[in-house]
Every structure is written in structure tokens, then in C-alpha cells.
ZAMARGU-4260 file (C-alpha; in steps of 0.2 Angstrom, whole numbers, plus 5000, padded with zeros to 4 digits):
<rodrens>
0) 5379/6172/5495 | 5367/6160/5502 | 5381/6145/5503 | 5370/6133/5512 | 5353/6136/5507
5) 5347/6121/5497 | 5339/6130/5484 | 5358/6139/5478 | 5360/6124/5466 | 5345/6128/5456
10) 5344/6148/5457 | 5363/6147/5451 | 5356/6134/5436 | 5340/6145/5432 | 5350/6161/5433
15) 5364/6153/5423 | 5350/6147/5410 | 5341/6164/5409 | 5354/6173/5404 | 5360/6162/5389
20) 5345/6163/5383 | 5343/6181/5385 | 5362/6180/5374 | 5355/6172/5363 | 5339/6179/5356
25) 5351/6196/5358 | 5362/6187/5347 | 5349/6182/5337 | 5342/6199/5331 | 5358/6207/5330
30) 5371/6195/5322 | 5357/6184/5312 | 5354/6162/5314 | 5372/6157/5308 | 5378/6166/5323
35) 5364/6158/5336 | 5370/6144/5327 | 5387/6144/5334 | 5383/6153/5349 | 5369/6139/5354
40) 5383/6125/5351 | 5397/6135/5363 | 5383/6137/5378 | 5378/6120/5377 | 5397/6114/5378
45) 5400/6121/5394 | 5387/6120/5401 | 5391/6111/5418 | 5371/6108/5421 | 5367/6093/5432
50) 5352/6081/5427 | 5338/6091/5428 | 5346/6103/5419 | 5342/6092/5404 | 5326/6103/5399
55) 5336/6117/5400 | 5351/6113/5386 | 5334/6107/5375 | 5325/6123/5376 | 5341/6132/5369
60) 5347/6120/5355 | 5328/6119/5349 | 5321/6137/5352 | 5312/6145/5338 | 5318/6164/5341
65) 5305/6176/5333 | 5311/6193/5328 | 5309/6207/5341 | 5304/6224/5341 | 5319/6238/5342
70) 5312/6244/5360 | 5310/6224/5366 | 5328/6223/5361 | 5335/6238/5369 | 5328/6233/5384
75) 5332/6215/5385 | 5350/6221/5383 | 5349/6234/5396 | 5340/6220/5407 | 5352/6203/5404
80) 5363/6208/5419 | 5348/6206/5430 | 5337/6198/5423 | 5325/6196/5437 | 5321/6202/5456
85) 5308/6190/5463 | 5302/6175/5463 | 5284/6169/5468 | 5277/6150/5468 | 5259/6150/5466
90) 5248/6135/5463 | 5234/6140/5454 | 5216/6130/5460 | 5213/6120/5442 | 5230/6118/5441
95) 5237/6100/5444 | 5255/6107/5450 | 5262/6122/5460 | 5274/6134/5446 | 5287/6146/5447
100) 5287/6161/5443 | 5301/6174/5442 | 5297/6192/5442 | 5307/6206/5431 | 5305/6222/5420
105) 5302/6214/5406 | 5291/6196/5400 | 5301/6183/5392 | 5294/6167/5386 | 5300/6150/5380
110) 5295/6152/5361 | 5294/6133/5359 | 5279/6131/5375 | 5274/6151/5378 | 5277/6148/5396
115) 5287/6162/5406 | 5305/6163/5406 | 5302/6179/5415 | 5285/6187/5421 | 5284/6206/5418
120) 5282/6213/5437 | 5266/6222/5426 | 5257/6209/5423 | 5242/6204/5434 | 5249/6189/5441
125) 5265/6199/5447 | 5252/6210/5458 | 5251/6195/5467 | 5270/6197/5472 | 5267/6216/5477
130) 5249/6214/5488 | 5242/6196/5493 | 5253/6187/5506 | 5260/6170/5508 | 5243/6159/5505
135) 5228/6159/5498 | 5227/6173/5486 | 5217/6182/5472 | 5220/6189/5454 | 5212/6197/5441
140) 5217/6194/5422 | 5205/6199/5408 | 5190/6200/5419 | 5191/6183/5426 | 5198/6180/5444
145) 5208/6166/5449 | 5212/6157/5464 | 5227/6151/5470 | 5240/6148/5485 | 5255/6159/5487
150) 5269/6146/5497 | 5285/6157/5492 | 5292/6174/5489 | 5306/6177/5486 | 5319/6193/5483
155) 5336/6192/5472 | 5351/6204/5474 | 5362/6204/5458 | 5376/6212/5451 | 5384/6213/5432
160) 5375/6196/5430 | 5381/6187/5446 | 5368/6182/5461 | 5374/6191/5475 | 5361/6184/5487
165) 5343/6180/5491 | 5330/6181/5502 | 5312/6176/5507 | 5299/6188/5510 | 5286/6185/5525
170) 5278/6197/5536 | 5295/6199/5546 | 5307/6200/5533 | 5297/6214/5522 | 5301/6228/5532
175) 5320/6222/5533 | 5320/6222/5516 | 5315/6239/5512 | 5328/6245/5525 | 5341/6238/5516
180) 5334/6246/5501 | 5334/6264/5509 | 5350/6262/5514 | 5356/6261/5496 | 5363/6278/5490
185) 5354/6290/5479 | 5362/6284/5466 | 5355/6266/5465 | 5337/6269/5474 | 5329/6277/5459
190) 5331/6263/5446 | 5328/6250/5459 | 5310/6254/5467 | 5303/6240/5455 | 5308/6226/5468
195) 5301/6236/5484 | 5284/6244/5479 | 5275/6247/5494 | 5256/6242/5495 | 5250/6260/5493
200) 5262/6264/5482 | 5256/6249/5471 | 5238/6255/5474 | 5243/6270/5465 | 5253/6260/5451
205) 5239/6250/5446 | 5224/6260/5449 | 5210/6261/5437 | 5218/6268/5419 | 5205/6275/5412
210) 5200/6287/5423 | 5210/6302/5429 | 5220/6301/5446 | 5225/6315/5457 | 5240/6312/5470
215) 5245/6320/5486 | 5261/6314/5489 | 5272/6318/5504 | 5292/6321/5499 | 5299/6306/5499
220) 5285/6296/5497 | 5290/6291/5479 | 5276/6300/5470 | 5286/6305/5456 | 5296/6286/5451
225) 5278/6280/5456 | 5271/6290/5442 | 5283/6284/5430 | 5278/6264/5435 | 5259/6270/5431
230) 5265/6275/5413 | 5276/6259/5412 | 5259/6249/5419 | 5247/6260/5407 | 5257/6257/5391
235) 5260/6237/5395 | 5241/6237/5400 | 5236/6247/5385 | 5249/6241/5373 | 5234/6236/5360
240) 5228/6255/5361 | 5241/6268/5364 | 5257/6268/5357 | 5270/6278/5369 | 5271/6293/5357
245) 5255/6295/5362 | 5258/6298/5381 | 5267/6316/5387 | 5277/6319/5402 | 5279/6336/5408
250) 5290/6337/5421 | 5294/6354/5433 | 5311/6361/5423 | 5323/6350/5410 | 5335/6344/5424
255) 5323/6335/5430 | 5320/6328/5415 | 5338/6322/5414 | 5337/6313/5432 | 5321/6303/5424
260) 5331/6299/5408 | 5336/6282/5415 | 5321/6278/5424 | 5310/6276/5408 | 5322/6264/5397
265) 5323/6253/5412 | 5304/6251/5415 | 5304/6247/5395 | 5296/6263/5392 | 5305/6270/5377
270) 5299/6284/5366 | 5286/6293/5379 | 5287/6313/5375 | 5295/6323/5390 | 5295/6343/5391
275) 5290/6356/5403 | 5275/6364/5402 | 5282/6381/5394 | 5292/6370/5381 | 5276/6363/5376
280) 5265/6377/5374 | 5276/6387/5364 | 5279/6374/5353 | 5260/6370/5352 | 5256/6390/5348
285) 5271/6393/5336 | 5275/6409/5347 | 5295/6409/5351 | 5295/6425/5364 | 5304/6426/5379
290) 5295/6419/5392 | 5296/6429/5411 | 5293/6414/5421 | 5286/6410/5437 | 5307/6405/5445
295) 5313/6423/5438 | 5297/6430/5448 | 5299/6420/5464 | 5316/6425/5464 | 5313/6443/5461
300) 5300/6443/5475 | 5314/6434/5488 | 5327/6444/5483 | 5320/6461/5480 | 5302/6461/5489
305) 5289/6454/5481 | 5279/6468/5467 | 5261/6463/5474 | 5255/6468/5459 | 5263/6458/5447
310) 5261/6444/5461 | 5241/6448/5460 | 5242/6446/5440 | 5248/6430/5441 | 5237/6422/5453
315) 5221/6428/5443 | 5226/6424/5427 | 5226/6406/5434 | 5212/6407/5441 | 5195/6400/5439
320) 5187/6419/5435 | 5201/6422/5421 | 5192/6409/5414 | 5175/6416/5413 | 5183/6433/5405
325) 5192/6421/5390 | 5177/6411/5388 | 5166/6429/5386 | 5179/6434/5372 | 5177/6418/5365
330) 5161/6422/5364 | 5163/6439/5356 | 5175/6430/5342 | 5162/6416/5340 | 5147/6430/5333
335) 5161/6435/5319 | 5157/6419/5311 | 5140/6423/5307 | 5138/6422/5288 | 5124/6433/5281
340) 5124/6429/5261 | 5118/6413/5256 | 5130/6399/5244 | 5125/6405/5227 | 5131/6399/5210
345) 5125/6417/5198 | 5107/6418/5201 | 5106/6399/5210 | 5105/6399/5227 | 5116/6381/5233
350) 5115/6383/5254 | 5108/6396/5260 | 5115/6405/5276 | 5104/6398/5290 | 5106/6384/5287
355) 5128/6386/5287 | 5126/6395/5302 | 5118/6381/5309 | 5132/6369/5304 | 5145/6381/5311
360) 5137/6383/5327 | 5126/6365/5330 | 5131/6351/5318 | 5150/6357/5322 | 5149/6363/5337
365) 5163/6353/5345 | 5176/6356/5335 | 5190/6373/5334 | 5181/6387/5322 | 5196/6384/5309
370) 5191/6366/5310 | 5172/6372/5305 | 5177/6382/5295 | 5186/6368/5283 | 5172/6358/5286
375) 5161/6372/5279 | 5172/6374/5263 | 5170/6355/5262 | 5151/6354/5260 | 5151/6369/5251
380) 5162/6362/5237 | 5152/6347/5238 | 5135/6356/5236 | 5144/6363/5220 | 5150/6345/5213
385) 5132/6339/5216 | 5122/6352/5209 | 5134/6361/5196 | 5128/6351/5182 | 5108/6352/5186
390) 5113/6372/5185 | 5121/6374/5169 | 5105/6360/5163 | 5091/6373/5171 | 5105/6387/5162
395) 5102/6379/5145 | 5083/6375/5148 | 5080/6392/5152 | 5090/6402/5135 | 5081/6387/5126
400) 5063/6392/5132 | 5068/6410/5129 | 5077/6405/5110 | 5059/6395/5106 | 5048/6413/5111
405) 5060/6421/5100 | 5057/6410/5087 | 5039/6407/5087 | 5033/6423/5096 | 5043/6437/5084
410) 5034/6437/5069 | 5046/6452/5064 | 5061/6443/5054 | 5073/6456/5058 | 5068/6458/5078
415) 5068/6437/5079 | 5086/6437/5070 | 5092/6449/5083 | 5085/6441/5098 | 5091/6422/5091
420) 5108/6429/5090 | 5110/6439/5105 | 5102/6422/5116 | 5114/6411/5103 | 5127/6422/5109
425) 5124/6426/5130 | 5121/6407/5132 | 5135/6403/5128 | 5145/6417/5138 | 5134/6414/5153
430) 5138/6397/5152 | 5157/6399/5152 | 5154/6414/5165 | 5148/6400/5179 | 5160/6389/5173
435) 5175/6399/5177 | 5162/6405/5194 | 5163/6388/5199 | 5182/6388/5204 | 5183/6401/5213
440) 5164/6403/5217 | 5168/6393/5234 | 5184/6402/5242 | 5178/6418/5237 | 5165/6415/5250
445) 5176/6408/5264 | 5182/6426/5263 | 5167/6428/5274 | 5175/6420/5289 | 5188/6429/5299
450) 5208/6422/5298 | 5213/6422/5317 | 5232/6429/5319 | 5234/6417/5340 | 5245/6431/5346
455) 5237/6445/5337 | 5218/6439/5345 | 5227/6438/5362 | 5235/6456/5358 | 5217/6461/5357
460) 5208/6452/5372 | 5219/6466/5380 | 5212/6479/5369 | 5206/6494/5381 | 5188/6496/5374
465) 5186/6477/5373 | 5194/6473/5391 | 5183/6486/5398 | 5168/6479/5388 | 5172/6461/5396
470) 5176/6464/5414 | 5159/6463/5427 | 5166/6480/5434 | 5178/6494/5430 | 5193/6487/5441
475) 5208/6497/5445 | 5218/6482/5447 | 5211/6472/5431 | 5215/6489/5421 | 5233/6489/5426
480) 5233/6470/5423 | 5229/6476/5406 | 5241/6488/5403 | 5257/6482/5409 | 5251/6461/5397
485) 5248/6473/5385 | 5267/6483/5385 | 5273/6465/5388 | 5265/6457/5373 | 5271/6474/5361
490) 5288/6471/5369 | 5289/6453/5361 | 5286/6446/5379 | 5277/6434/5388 | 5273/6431/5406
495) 5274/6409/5408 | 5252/6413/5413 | 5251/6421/5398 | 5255/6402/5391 | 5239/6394/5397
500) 5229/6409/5390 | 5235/6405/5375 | 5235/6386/5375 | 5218/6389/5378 | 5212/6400/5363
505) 5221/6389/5352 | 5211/6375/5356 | 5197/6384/5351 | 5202/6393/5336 | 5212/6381/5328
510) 5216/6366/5339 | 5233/6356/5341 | 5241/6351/5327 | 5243/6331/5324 | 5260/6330/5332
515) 5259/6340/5346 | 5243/6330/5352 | 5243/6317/5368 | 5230/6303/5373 | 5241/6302/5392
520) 5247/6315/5401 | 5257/6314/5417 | 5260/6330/5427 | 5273/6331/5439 | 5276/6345/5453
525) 5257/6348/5449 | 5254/6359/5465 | 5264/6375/5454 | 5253/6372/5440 | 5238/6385/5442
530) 5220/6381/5438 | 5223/6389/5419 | 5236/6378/5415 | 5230/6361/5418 | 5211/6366/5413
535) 5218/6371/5398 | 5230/6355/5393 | 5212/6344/5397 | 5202/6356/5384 | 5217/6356/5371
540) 5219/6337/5373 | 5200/6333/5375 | 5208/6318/5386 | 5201/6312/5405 | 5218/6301/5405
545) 5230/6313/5416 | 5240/6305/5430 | 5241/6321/5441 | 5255/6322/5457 | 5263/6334/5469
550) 5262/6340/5486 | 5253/6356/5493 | 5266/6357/5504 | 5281/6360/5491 | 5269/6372/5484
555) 5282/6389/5482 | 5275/6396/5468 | 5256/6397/5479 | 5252/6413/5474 | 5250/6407/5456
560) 5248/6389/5460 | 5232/6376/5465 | 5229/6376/5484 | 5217/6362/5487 | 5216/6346/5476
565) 5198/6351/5477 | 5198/6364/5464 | 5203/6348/5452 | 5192/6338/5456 | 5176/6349/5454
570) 5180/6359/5441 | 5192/6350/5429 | 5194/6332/5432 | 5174/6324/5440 | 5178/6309/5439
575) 5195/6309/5447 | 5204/6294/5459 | 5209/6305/5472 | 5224/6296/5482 | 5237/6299/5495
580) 5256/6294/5498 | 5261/6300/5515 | 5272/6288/5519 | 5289/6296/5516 | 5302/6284/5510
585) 5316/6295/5508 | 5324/6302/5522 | 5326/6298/5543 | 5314/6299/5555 | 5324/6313/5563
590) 5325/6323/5546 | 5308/6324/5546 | 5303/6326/5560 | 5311/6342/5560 | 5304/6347/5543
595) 5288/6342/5547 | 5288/6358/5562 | 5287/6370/5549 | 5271/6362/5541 | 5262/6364/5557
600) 5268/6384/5555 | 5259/6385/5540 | 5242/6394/5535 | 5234/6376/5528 | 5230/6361/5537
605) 5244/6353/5525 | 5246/6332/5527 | 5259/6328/5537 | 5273/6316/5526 | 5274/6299/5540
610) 5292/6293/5537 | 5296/6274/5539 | 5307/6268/5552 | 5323/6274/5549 | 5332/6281/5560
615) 5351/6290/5558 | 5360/6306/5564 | 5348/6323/5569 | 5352/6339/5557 | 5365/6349/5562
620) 5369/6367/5562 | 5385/6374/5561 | 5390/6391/5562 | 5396/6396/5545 | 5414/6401/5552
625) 5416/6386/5559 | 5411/6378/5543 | 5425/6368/5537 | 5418/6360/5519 | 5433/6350/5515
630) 5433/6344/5531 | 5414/6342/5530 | 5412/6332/5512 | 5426/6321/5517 | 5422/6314/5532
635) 5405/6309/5520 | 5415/6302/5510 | 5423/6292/5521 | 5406/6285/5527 | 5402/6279/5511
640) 5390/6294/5504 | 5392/6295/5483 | 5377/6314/5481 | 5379/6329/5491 | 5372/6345/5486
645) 5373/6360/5495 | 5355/6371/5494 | 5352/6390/5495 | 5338/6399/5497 | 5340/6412/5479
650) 5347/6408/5465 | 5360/6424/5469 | 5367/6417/5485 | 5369/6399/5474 | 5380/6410/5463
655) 5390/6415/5476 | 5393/6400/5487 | 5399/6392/5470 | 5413/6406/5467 | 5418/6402/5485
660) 5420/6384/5486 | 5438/6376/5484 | 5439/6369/5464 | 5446/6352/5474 | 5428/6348/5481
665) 5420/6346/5463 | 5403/6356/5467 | 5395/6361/5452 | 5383/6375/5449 | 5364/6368/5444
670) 5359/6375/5429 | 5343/6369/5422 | 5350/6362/5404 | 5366/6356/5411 | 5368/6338/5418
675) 5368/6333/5434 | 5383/6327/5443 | 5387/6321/5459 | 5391/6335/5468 | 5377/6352/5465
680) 5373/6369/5472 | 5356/6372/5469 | 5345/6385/5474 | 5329/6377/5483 | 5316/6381/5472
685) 5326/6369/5457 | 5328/6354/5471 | 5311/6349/5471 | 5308/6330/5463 | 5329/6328/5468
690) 5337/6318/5482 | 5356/6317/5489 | 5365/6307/5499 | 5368/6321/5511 | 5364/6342/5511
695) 5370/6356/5516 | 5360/6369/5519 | 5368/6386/5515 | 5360/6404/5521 | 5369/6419/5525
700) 5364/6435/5513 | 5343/6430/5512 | 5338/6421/5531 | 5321/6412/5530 | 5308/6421/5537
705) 5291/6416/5547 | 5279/6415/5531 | 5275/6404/5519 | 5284/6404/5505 | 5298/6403/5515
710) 5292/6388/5524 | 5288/6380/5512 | 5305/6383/5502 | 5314/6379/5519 | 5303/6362/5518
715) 5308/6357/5502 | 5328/6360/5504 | 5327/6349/5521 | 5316/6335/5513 | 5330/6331/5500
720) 5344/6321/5510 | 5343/6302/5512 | 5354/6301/5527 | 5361/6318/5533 | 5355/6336/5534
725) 5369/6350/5540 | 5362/6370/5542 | 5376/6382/5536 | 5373/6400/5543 | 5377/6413/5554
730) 5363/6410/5567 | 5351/6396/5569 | 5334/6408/5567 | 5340/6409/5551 | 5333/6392/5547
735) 5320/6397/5557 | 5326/6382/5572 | 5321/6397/5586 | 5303/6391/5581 | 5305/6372/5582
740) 5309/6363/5599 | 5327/6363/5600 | 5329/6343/5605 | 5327/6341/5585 | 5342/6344/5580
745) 5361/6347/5586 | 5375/6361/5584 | 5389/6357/5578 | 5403/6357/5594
</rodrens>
């Protein structure tokens, strides 16, 4: 606590004051006026408030609390124990005085005077706390700029509602401060990086929302909790236009989504969708199957040698020229729409077919056939409204002007009374004929168009003579493609590519339903996504608004996944923010700097992550039969470290350290639906996004080897440690150290 400053008086007195209001609208809305009522008299009888404290005890006993929302109301109760982080005073030029402003996750105003209790750190004068300095500064609010002198900033540290200490914030103090903050354990950093938002990182946050952004963010760097702010930003930003049902998360695996799960209240963002990719599509399509996925390939490919060819399969159905071969089948399908009759009623013609050709393939042209289709049946039935009843009157004229020959032209009595009668009689039947014609008249030409089965139109993309027919030239490799889709698909199977395929088609065949549709997407871990999969969420949710992050150089499923940003940018996404994040927040200086030697092994000129200056003990390797982990684990304990996991390479040799490890030590196989705890084995492949107070990194049955994949699986298992990195194995090539300068790390003595 800050026992002498001379400011402790008043940030005790404003503290003291927020919360009781914060109390008291909560009571407000829960409990109803008669208990304010009470309440309000209670907080004003002890209060122990000096003079100037006066304005304070009136707004309470006269505030006019308005209802709140459900979601304003779960967050001011999640927030009331710190209620704020900062603090700026500004003096804004046509302003007479200099105001306080004290920045937290949420706005609060004083109902009587709509001035800020609490300023939301989203709102454009908060940026001011994030990137101008101490003095004259700039903003932008509602296309105006506005002026002003920053003279204070200032950081609170609060727990369970009590102000532990504070600090102001120059040039010399900032980096300080972020120390402290990365010295936190994993368990409080993630909910926490509101109060230390780097510049870049805050670039990121607030750059332009309605275009698309693509970043390449290093591990650590923050790209994930980053993208999480840019949704909080967008929906306070854009709180008039989208609702946060309307915005759709898709994260890398569902235990990832749990480690998010208390990130997004506490940013105020409440009901945003969150899924994987898979969990979406198959939703989306209605087609249940078990889905191969890319982890059981990469697996099968570490652990048994990688099949090439099913390797090969994957990589092109992601690719750019899988595209060209859909697009020519969608083509194929399109020409079954052709209608040849025209839209008769009997003998009239309504529409003829030109012309609905022309509305299925022109005037409609940018919606899903089905979608044409209905529209089709719409003008149709509308045509028969409208001209139904000049019909049946050209119907009548016509028996009449035949009745009136027959009458006055038959001059035989016995001829004329048969050919009154007869016209008498088929009048009236033709009559009734087109009146019953006119209710079925319409679907009975719909029957025209083709009814599209998804799966059973994807079944036949892989149709021998169609395939054949499609492909530019007879390939060995696309024909056993075909086959081995083909046997999957008649098994009841899909391969997870298979899922963009048929994302694809659906949005043009029939489009998404209503609730499966997103106006924001935000794609985590998007270096694993291929060039199918994201081009085929864009053309399903005709959208530009995708945050897009991930790092090429986490990239272990390559041989399916994008390579270069590039491929985005041209191709998908034009008019693209392309931005970086290499500088790594994360872990020490001497983590990285040893992780960072097997990017420079790699085939790609990957970006090198940049860590800040943090510095902490080199990765050790220990001999596994010197490995001791009781020993190990509580000596971190001692230290003060709350997240360890310990990291294989396979998902088989996570199995089998799990059996092996004493019950005592509480480490707990990762499994993607179960919750996370405090103590995991994981295989690499599902670490990616995560972060632990200290690793272990475990290899006996599967070394890593000089290639990529492993690299790059080596780089991500190293990257997730906040303070310490220990290498478990029977020799140190086994972690690939024989190829990095041996001053980078230690063995254990």
C-alpha cells in the first residue's frame, strides 16, 4: 500500500464510493427499490467520508437507477471487486477544467449527470491510456478529433475489493510494470492483459472493424487473448449493428475453448458462439459421420510413418486447384436447372422458359440454387394470382363466341341443340378442369428442378466417369484420391477436408440455415486451417469481417495447412490488414532463445518471436533415469509455480507417461472434452494456444527428428512455459540440442 502518497485519501474515498454504487444498482435490479431503499440508508450511515466526500453520499441517496440488461448485470457483478485498473487525467482544450477518468472493463455513469463513474478501457478516450504519452495528446470519437493534455497515468492492483497498491506510469515505469505482470503465474495472466496492452498489441485490438485482418503472431505474443479484446472492442464498437450471437469463434479443439471460457465474461462479452471448425461444419451440413481428422493423421504419420498418399490427399483437397475442380462440378450441376417447358395454365402460356432461365441464372444469380429455386416458385404462383382470373374470362369469351356460332350459324335445329349442349356442358368442365390445375399447376412444374441430397451430390463428385470427366488430365494419384473418398464416404466416413468440400457446395445448393449464420468470424490457430477451409466459411457467410490469427511457425499440420499469409490475402480476403506480433510476452529470454534455433533450421524464412526482457533460468536436460518428478514438481512448488504440464511428442507416449506417474503428483491426462486442471500431460500437437508455469518436456519412445514437422512440434512444446523449461530423455539429440549451440541450455548435474 502506498501509506504516504498524498493521493491514498482520495483513491480509498473513490474506491470506497465505486463500489457502493456498483452494490447498489446490483441490488437494485435484483432485490427491487424497497431494498435500495434500505441499502442506500446503511452506506450512507457509515460512511466515514471526509468533506469532500459530500458529492459522493448525494449521488447515492439521489441516484435514479435505470433497469439493466441481464449481460450488463452479470458483468457488473463479476467486475465489483475491481472495479477499475487505471486511471488517466486529461484536460480536454475547450474544456474549462482537467477530469478524471478511471479506466475498467466496463462503463458506469452517474444516472443523475451521465458523467463517468467508470470509463470502458473500449472507448476512444481510454486509447488515450494505451498509446499517447504524458502530454499533449489526440483522440478520435465519432469522426471528430479532440485535443487534450494527458498529466497523469495511473495503474491500480486490487484484490476481493481492497486496493492493494498503485502506481504511476511514465516512460520508466511502463516497462516495470509489465515485468511485474509477467511474473504473475499462468493462472492470473490471461484474465489480466486489459491493464498491460502493449502499443502493438492495441494496434491490433482497435484496428479498422470493417475490414478483414490477418495476424502473424509469434508464441507468446498474445495473439489469441488479443483476438478476444478485438471481439470485445468490435461488439462495444458495433453494439448499434451486431448483436454477439452474431459473431463466431472457432477455436483449434474444445479444450481450448474451455481455457477462453473465462476470458469473454470478463471482457463483457457474453453470448458469442464458440466451436471448432469440424463442430461447425457438421452441424451446418446435417451429416453426423465420424470424422478422420487431421490430429489422428498427424499421429498416425509420427507414430507409424507418414502414408504419403493420404498425406498428398489432404494437402490438395485444401488447395487452391481442389477449388477449380468443385467449381467445374458446380458448374455441371448448375446446367440441371435449365427448364425447357414454358409456365402454362391448359392451353395459356403464363412465363415462358427463357425468360425463368433468365431469372435463375441472371436476376438470381447471387443466391444458392434452392434459394432460386423458391424464388422461382414464388413468381410463378404469383403469375397465376395475377392472371388466373383474365384466363378463366378469355375461357368464357371463347365457349361464348363458339355458343353464339352455334346458335346463329346452325340452321339445323337438331345439329344447334347438340352443339349448345355439348359447349353448355364442356365449358363448364373446362372451367372446373383449370380450376382444380391451378393448385397444383405450380409444384407440378417445380418437379422440373433437380432435389440435391448434400452428401449424395458429394458421393457423386467422386463418381468415376464424372471425376474423370472433370480432372485437366488422367492422374494416377487424383484417381486413387477418388477411390479411397469414395470407400470412405460408402463406409459412412469423412476425412475433416472432406468438411470444407462440403461446406462449400452447401453454400451453393442451399446456403446456411438462419442459425448457423455469422456477420464476425474470428479464427484461431489459422496456420492449420487450409485454403478450402477458410475460403469456404467467407463464401458460406458472404462476410469480409474475419479476424484471422496464427503463426506459420506452429504450423504441424503443413502438409494440409496455409504456408504463407500471402495465399489469404490474394485470393480470399483483398482487402486484408495484414499485421504482426513478434514480440513474445510469454516466456524468458533464455526459453526462447533456444526455441528460436530450430526456426532457423526450418525450410521457411519463418519470423523470429522477439521476447521482452525477461530473463530466468536456461532449459535444462535431465537424463530420464536421473529424473526424479516428485523431487522435480516439488521444488516448483516450493518456488511459488501453481501450472505445470508435462509434453510429449505422440499422443501414445502421453498415454504412457500418464500410467507411470505417481497418483500423489496429481497430473492428469489432456483429453480434449475434459477440463483442464492444474497439473496436464499433453501431447504437443494439443498445447498449442496454452501456457504453464513450468514444462517438462517428456521423449523417450518417438525422439524428434531433423525435419519439419518435428521442429515445429518441438517449437511449440518449448514455447509454452512462463518461467521454466526442463527436457526429459535419454539423450539430449533427442530434443534435437546436438544441433543448437550448447551454451543455451544446462544438464542437469
Amino acid at each position: 500500500m502506498n501509506e504516504r502518497h498524498p493521493d491514498l485519501p482520495q483513491e480509498l474515498e473513490r474506491l470506497h464510493f465505486t463500489k457502493a454504487y456498483m452494490e447498489q444498482l446490483i441490488t437494485l435490479q435484483e432485490s427491487g427499490k424497497e431494498a435500495l431503499k434500505s441499502r442506500q440508508e446503511d452506506t450512507l450511515a457509515n460512511l466515514d467520508f471526509k468533506d469532500s466526500s459530500l458529492r459522493y453520499q448525494e449521488m447515492l441517496s439521489h441516484a435514479n437507477f435505470m433497469k439493466m440488461t441481464k449481460d450488463q448485470l452479470e458483468s457488473l457483478k463479476h467486475l465489483r471487486n475491481k472495479p477499475y485498473f487505471a486511471r488517466i487525467d486529461f484536460h480536454r482544450k475547450e474544456k474549462p477544467e482537467q477530469e478524471m477518468f478511471y479506466i475498467g472493463k466496463m462503463s458506469l455513469f452517474d444516472r443523475e449527470t451521465q458523467l463517468p463513474i467508470i470509463l470502458d478501457w473500449r472507448s476512444p478516450l481510454a486509447n488515450v491510456y494505451y498509446e499517447g504519452r504524458l502530454g499533449d495528446v489526440s483522440y478520435e470519437a465519432h469522426g471528430e478529433t479532440y485535443e487534450g493534455h494527458v498529466s497523469l497515468k495511473r495503474q491500480y492492483q486490487m484484490e476481493e475489493g481492497e486496493l492493494l497498491h498503485f502506481r504511476d506510469i511514465d516512460m520508466t515505469t511502463k516497462d516495470a510494470l509489465l515485468q511485474e505482470s509477467l511474473e504473475q503465474n499462468a493462472e492470473n495472466r490471461l484474465t489480466e492483459i486489459v491493464a498491460t496492452i502493449q502499443e502493438e498489441q492495441n494496434d491490433v485490438i482497435r484496428a479498422d472493424l470493417r475490414k478483414p485482418i490477418i495476424v502473424q503472431g509469434a508464441a507468446g505474443s498474445g495473439k489469441t487473448t488479443i483476438a478476444l479484446h478485438r471481439i470485445s472492442y468490435f461488439l462495444y464498437t458495433m453494439r448499434d449493428i451486431f448483436k454477439p450471437e452474431e459473431m463466431l469463434i472457432l477455436a483449434p479443439n474444445t479444450l481450448f475453448i474451455q481455457y477462453i471460457s473465462d476470458v469473454l465474461p470478463e471482457l463483457g462479452v457474453q453470448r458469442a458462439r464458440q466451436t471448432t471448425y469440424q463442430q461447425f461444419v457438421q452441424k451446418a451440413i446435417g451429416v453426423n459421420w465420424p470424422v478422420t481428422s487431421q490430429h489422428d493423421i498427424l499421429m498416425d504419420a509420427i507414430e507409424k510413418g507418414a502414408d504419403r498418399q493420404l498425406l498428398s490427399a489432404a494437402e490438395f483437397k485444401g488447395s487452391k486447384d481442389f477449388k477449380v475442380l468443385l467449381d467445374q462440378y458446380l458448374h455441371f450441376i448448375k446446367k440441371r436447372y435449365t427448364v425447357s417447358e414454358d409456365f402454362r395454365l391448359g392451353e395459356f402460356k403464363l412465363k415462358g422458359a427463357k425468360s425463368i432461365n433468365r431469372l435463375f441464372y441472371k436476376e438470381y444469380a447471387y443466391f444458392p440454387y434452392h434459394v432460386r429455386v423458391q424464388k422461382i416458385k414464388a413468381v410463378l404462383q404469383s403469375e397465376l394470382r395475377r392472371k388466373k382470373k383474365q384466363i378463366f374470362k378469355k375461357l368464357e369469351e371463347k365457349y361464348d363466341a363458339e355458343l353464339d356460332k352455334a346458335l346463329y350459324g346452325l340452321k339445323d335445329p337438331e345439329k344447334r341443340k347438340k352443339r349448345v349442349s355439348f359447349l353448355i356442358t364442356r365449358k363448364e368442365e373446362r372451367l372446373d378442369e383449370l380450376k382444380k390445375e391451378t393448385r397444383t399447376v405450380v409444384s407440378r412444374y417445380m418437379k422440373q428442378y433437380p432435389k440435391h441430397s448434400l452428401i449424395k451430390v458429394y458421393q457423386d463428385f467422386y463418381d468415376e466417369e464424372i471425376f474423370t470427366d472433370l480432372i485437366p488430365v488422367d492422374s494416377g494419384f487424383l484417381q486413387n484420391m477418388r477411390k479411397e473418398t469414395r470407400n470412405h464416404l460408402e463406409r459412412k466416413r469423412l476425412y475433416s477436408e472432406d468438411l470444407a468440400a462440403l461446406l462449400y457446395l452447401k453454400s451453393f445448393l442451399t446456403g446456411l440455415d438462419e442459425e448457423d449464420k455469422a456477420k464476425k468470424v474470428v479464427i484461431d490457430e489459422a496456420q492449420d486451417y487450409s485454403f478450402m477451409e477458410i475460403y469456404s466459411l467467407r463464401r458460406a457467410f458472404q462476410t469480409d469481417l474475419f479476424t484471422i490469427v496464427g503463426d506459420l511457425a506452429q504450423g504441424i499440420y503443413s502438409y494440409r495447412g496455409l504456408k504463407q499469409w500471402e495465399t489469404l490475402i490474394e485470393d480470399v480476403f483483398q482487402k486484408a490488414n495484414y499485421l504482426t506480433l513478434q514480440k513474445t510476452y510469454r516466456t524468458t529470454i533464455e526459453i526462447m532463445e533456444l526455441a528460436n534455433q530450430l526456426l532457423k533450421r526450418m525450410p521457411d524464412d519463418l519470423p523470429k518471436a522477439e521476447p521482452v526482457v525477461r530473463h530466468g533460468i536456461k532449459p535444462v536436460f535431465i537424463e530420464e533415469r536421473n529424473w526424479s518428478p516428485t523431487c522435480h514438481v516439488g521444488k516448483l512448488d516450493e518456488q511459488g509455480m501453481k501450472t505445470f504440464a508435462l509434453i510429449t511428442k505422440t499422443r501414445q507416449e502421453a498415454e504412457q507417461v500418464a500410467r507411470k506417474l505417481p497418483d500423489e503428483l496429481g497430473f492428469q491426462l489432456m483429453e480434449e472434452s475434459a477440463p483442464m486442471g492444474n497439473r496436464m500431460i499433453v501431447p504437443a500437437y494439443l498445447a498449442k494456444g496454452l501456457e504453464f508455469d513450468a514444462v517438462f518436456l517428456y521423449c523417450r519412445e518417438h525422439p524428434y527428428q531433423m525435419n519439419e514437422l518435428d521442429c515445429k512440434l518441438l517449437y511449440v512444446a518449448m514455447t509454452r512455459p512462463l518461467h521454466q523449461l526442463f527436457l526429459i530423455g535419454d539423450h539430449q539429440q533427442d530434443f534435437l540440442l546436438n544441433e543448437v549451440d550448447p551454451s543455451l541450455f544446462q544438464s542437469w548435474e
